[in-house]
C-alpha positions in Angstrom: 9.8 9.4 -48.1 6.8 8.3 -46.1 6.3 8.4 -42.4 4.6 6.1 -39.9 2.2 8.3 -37.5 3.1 8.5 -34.0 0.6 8.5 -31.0 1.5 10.7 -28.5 4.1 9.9 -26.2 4.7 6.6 -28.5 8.3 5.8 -29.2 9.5 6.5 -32.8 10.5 3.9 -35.6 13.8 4.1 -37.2 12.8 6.7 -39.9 9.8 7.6 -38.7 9.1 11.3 -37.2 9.8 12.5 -33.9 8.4 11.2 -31.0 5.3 13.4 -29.6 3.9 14.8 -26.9 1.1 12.9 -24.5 -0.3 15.7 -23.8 -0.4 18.1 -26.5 0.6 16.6 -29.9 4.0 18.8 -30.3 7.0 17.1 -32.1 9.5 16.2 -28.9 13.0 17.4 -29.8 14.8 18.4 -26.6 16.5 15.9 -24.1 16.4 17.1 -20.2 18.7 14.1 -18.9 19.5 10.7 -20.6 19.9 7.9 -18.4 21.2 5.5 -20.1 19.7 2.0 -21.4 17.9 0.8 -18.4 15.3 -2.3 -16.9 11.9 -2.2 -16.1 12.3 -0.5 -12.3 9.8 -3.4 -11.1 10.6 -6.3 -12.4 12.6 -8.2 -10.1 14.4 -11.6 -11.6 14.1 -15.3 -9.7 16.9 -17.0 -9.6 16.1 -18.9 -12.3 15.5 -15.8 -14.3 19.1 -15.1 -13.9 20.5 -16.6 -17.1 17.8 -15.2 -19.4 17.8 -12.4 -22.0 16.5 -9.2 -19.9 15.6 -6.2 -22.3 16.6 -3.2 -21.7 15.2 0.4 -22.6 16.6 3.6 -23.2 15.8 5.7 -20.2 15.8 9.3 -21.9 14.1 12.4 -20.7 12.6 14.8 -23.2 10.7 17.9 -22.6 8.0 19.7 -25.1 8.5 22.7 -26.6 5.0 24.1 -26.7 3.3 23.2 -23.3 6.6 22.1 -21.7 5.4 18.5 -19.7 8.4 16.5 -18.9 8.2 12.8 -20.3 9.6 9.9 -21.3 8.7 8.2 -24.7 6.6 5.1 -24.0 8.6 1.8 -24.7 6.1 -0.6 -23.1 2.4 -1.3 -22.7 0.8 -0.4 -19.2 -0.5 -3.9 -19.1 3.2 -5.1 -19.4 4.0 -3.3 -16.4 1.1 -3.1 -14.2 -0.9 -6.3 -14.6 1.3 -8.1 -12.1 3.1 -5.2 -9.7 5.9 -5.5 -7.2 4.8 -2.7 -4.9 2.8 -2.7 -2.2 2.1 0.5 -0.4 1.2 -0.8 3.3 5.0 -1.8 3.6 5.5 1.7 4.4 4.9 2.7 7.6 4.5 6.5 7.0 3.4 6.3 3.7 0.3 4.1 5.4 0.5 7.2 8.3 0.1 9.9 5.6 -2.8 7.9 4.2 -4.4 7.8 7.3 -4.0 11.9 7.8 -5.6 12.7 4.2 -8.2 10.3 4.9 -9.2 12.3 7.9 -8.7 15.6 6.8 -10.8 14.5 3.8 -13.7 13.8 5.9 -13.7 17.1 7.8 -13.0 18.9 4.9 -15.8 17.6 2.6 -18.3 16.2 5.2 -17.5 12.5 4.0 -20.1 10.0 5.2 -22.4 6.9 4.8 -24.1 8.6 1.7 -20.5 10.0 -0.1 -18.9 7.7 -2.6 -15.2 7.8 -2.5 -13.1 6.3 -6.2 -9.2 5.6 -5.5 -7.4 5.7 -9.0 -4.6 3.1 -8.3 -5.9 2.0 -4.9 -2.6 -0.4 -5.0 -3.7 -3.1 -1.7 -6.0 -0.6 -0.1 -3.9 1.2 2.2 -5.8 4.6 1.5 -9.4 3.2 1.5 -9.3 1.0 4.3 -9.0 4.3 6.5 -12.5 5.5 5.0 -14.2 1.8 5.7 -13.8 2.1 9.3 -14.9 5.3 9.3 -18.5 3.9 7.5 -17.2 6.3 4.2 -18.4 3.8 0.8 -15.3 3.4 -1.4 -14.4 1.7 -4.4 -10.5 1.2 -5.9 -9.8 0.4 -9.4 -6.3 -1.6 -9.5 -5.0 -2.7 -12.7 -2.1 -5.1 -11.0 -4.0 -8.2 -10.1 -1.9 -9.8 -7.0 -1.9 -6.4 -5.4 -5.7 -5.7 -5.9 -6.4 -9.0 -4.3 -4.3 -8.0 -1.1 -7.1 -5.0 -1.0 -10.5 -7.0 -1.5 -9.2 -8.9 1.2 -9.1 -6.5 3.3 -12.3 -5.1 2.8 -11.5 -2.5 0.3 -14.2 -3.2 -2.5 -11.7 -3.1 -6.0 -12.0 -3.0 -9.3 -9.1 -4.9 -11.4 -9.1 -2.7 -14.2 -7.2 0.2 -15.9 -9.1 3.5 -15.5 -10.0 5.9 -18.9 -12.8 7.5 -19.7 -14.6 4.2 -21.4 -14.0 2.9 -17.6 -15.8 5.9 -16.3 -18.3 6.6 -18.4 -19.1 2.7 -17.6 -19.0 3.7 -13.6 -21.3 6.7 -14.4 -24.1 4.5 -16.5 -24.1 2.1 -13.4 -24.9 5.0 -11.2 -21.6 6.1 -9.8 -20.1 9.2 -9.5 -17.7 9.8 -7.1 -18.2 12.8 -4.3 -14.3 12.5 -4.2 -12.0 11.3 -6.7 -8.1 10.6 -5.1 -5.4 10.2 -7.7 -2.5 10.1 -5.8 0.9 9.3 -7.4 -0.9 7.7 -10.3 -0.6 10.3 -13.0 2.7 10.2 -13.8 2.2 6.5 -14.2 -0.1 7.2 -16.4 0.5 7.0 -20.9 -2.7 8.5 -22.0 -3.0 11.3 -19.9 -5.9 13.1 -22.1 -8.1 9.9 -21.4 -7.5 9.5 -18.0 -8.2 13.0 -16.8 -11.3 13.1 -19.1 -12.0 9.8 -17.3 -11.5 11.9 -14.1 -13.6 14.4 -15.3 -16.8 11.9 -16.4 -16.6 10.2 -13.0 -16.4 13.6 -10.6 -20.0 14.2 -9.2 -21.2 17.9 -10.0 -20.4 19.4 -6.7 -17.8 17.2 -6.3 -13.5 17.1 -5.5 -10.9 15.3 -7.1 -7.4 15.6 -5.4 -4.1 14.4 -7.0 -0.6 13.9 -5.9 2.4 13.9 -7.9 6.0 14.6 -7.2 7.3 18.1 -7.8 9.3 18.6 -10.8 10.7 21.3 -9.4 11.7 19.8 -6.4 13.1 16.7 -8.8 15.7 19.7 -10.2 16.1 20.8 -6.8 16.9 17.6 -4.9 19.2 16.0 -7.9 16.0 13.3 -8.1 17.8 11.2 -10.7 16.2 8.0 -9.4 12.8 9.1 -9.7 12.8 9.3 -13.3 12.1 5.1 -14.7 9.6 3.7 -17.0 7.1 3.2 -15.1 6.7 7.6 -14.8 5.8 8.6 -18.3 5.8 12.6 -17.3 6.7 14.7 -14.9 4.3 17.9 -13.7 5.3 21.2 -13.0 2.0 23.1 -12.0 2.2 25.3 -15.0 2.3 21.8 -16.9 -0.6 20.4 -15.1 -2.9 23.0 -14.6 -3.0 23.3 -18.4 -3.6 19.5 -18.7 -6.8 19.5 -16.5 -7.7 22.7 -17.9 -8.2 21.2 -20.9 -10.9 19.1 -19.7 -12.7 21.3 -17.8 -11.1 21.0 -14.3 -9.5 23.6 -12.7 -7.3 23.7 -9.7 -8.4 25.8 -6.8 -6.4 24.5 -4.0 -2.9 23.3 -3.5 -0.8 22.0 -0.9 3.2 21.6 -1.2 4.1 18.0 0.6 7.3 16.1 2.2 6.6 12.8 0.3 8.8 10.8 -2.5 11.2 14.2 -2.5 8.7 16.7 -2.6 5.1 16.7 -3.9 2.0 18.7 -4.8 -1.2 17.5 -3.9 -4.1 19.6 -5.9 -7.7 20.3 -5.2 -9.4 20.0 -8.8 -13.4 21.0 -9.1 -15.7 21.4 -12.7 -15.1 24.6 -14.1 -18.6 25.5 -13.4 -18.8 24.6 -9.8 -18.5 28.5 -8.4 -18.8 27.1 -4.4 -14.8 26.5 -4.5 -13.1 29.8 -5.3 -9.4 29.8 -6.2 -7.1 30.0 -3.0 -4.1 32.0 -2.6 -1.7 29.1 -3.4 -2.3 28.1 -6.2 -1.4 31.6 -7.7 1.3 32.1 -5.3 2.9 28.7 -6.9 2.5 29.1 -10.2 4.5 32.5 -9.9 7.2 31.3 -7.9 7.2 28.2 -10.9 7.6 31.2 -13.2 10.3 32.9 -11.4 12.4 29.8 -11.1 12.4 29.0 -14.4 9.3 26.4 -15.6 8.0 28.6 -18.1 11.3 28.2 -20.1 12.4 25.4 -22.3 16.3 26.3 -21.3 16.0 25.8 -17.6 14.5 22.0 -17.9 17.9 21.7 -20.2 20.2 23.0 -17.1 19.8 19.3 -15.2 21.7 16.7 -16.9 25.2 17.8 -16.2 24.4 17.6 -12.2 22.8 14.2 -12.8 25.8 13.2 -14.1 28.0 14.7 -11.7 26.0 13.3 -8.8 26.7 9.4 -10.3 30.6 10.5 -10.4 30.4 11.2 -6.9 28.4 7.9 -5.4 30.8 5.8 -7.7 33.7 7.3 -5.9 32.3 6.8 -2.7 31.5 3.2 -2.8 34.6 2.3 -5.1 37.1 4.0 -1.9 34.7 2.0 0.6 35.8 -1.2 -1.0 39.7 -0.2 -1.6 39.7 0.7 1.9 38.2 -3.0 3.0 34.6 -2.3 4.1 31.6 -3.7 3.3 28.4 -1.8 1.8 24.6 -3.1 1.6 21.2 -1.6 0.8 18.4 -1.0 2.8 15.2 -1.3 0.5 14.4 -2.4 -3.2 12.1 0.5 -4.4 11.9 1.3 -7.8 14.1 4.2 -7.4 16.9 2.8 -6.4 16.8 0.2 -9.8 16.9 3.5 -11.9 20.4 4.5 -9.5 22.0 1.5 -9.6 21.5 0.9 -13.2 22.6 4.5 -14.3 25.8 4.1 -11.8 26.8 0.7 -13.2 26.6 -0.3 -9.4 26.7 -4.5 -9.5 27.4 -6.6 -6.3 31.1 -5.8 -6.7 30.1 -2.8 -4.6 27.0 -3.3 -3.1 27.1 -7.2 -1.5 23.3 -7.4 -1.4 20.0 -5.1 -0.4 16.8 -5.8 2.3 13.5 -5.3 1.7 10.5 -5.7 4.2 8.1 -7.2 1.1 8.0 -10.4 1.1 7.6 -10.4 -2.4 11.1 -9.0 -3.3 12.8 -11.1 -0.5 14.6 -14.1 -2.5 14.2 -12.0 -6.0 17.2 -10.2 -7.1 17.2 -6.7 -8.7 16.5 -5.5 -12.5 19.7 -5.3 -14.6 22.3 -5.1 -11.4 21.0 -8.8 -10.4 22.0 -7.6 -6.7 19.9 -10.1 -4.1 17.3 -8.8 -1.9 17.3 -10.6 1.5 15.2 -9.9 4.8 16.3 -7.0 6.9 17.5 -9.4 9.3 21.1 -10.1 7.2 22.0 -6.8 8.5 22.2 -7.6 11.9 24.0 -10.7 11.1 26.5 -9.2 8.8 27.0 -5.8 10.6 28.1 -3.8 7.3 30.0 -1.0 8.0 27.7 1.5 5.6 24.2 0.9 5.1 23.0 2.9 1.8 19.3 4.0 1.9 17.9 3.9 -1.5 14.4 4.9 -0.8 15.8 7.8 0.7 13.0 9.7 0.9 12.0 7.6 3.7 15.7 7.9 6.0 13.8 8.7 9.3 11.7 6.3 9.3 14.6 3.7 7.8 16.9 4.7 10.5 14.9 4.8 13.4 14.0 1.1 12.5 18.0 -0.1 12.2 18.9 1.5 15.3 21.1 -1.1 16.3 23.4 0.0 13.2 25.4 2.6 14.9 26.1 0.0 18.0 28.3 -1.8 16.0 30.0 1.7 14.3 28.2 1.3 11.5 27.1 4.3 9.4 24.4 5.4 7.1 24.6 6.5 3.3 22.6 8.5 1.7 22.5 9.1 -2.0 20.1 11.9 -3.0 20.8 15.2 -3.5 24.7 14.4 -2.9 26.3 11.3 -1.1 25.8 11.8 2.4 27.2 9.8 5.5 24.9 9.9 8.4 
């Protein structure tokens, strides 16, 4: 019997071989968590989208035996989901606040000024670069998502509507650009090919130059029960053992790293050229990789130790909202991140138990949500409905959600919170 080959990280045919690795080749074999059959996270339905066919993808977790990356097989072209995108980063206040922070530390740290070029990988509508402009610091993003790169330009925030690789970079590099900084953040798990992008990474870093990433924590995905941070749109998920290995392999080694509060838990690393001896390795990085080691990440059987908590930690929200409606009350979301899709999906959870969500993006207001078809409205229906529980499904941002629907409590109502367990606030 013949086989069809497989690229890396590219779904497998009925009869064909195993699925593979995007990172090293391997033969995947091993499922961390299946969620399910589940929507694209970002793609939010009109109303007149309503009565069409929506296609639906298995949502299943798989881990490599030989280097260990956590990933998801690949069911859709990048273009398919990232030409046209539904997020836009400035509609988070601290998310806009933590761009600002890295921006100045940035310049202090690497003496950032009027002859410095900084690259943004998946510069979304500028809310990172815009902080450098003022500041007189050159930039360039490269957005793939057209609407959203548009929002940047606008803004000032010179952008390049393109997907980035090494044929992109090596293009950059012939023009006369390399970057004294290279920021990556939460692109990489976004991100199919990742041995093209990083050697992309690699082309476009000046000699002396920094590249700095973010990514959210696998380990504090096990941790923190992250279910919802697992959809389509994240085709792997880094451990630092995982990564380190990955840019390794292209000649980039991490010699800093900093452990973050954002999206559940993240790493940001500080990646230089192997030959570039002015940044020595720093005590954290080895300090993480062995506490990685100690917890587990070096073995295949502990990444197989999280689907029975996923799936206890659905039982639980399902048997909180389902008593909330026996017991007459009324339940609504705040926010339509991605995220939450992946949750409600999983759960089953339709408007029967969750009467409608807000969003501030304007974009999502009127649009209802993938596969649950629950409507997302303007914050302003809370007020005028007064709910008695609130459910934050971008947890990760419950301060800051909170502090803005104050006027909750005044009426007695309460806030919900899904992730790590239900929790009433």
């Amino acid at each position: 019997m013949t086989h069809t080959e497989v690229l890396p990280g590219q779904a497998a045919a009925p009869g064909s071989r195993a699925p593979t690795c995007r990172f090293c080749g391997s033969a995947l074999s091993h499922v961390v968590v299946d969620l399910g059959m589940s929507p694209l996270c970002e793609r939010y339905l009109t109303a007149d989208q309503l009565d069409e066919m929506e296609p639906f993808y298995p949502l299943r977790v798989l881990v490599c035996d030989d280097c260990l990356l956590v990933q998801l097989q690949q069911y859709v072209p990048p273009e398919e989901i990232f030409t046209e995108y539904a997020y836009f980063s400035s509609y988070s206040t601290s998310w806009v606040e933590h761009a600002r922070r890295y921006c100045d530390a940035m310049v202090e740290r690497l003496g950032l000024g009027p002859d410095s070029l900084v690259v943004e990988l998946a510069s979304n509508d500028g809310y990172l670069l815009r902080h450098l402009v003022r500041r007189g610091v050159p930039v360039l993003g490269v957005e793939p998502a057209h609407n959203v790169a548009e929002v940047a330009t606008s803004q000032g925030v010179p952008t390049l509507t393109e997907f980035f690789g090494l044929e992109l970079a090596e293009r950059m590099v012939a023009a006369g650009r390399r970057a004294d900084l290279v920021v990556a953040n939460n692109v990489l798990a976004q991100v199919p090919d990742l041995n093209d992008f990083v050697a992309g990474m690699a082309t476009l870093l000046a000699a002396g130059g920094v590249a700095t990433v973010e990514f959210p924590h696998l380990a504090r995905l096990f941790e923190g029960n992250q279910l919802d941070t697992i959809y389509h749109e994240h085709f792997s998920y880094f451990s630092l053992l995982a990564a380190e290995r990955i840019f390794a392999r292209h000649g980039l080694v991490v010699f800093d790293v900093e452990e973050l509060p954002t999206h559940g838990g993240s790493l940001r690393l500080y990646l230089r050229h192997a030959g570039d001896e002015s940044k020595p390795l720093r005590a954290p990085v080895a300090a993480l990789l062995a506490r990685e080691a100690r917890e587990g990440f070096g073995r295949l059987e502990h990444h197989l130790s999280f689907g029975p908590r996923v799936e206890a930690t659905k039982r639980r929200l399902l048997s909180f909202l389902i008593q909330a409606r026996d017991q007459g009350r009324r339940t609504v979301g705040y926010g339509a991140p991605g995220k939450g899709n992946t949750l409600l999906n999983y759960c089953g959870i339709r408007t029967d138990l969750l009467e409608f969500t807000v969003d501030r993006n304007p974009y999502k207001q009127g649009r209802f949500l993938p596969g649950t078809h629950i409507p997302v409205r303007h914050p302003s229906l809370i007020a005028e409905t007064r709910p008695d529980y609130v459910l934050i499904l971008p947890w990760n941002l419950r301060e800051e959600i909170v502090g803005q629907l104050a006027e909750v409590r005044a009426w007695g109502g309460r806030f919900v919170v899904p992730i790590p367990e239900v929790t009433v606030l």
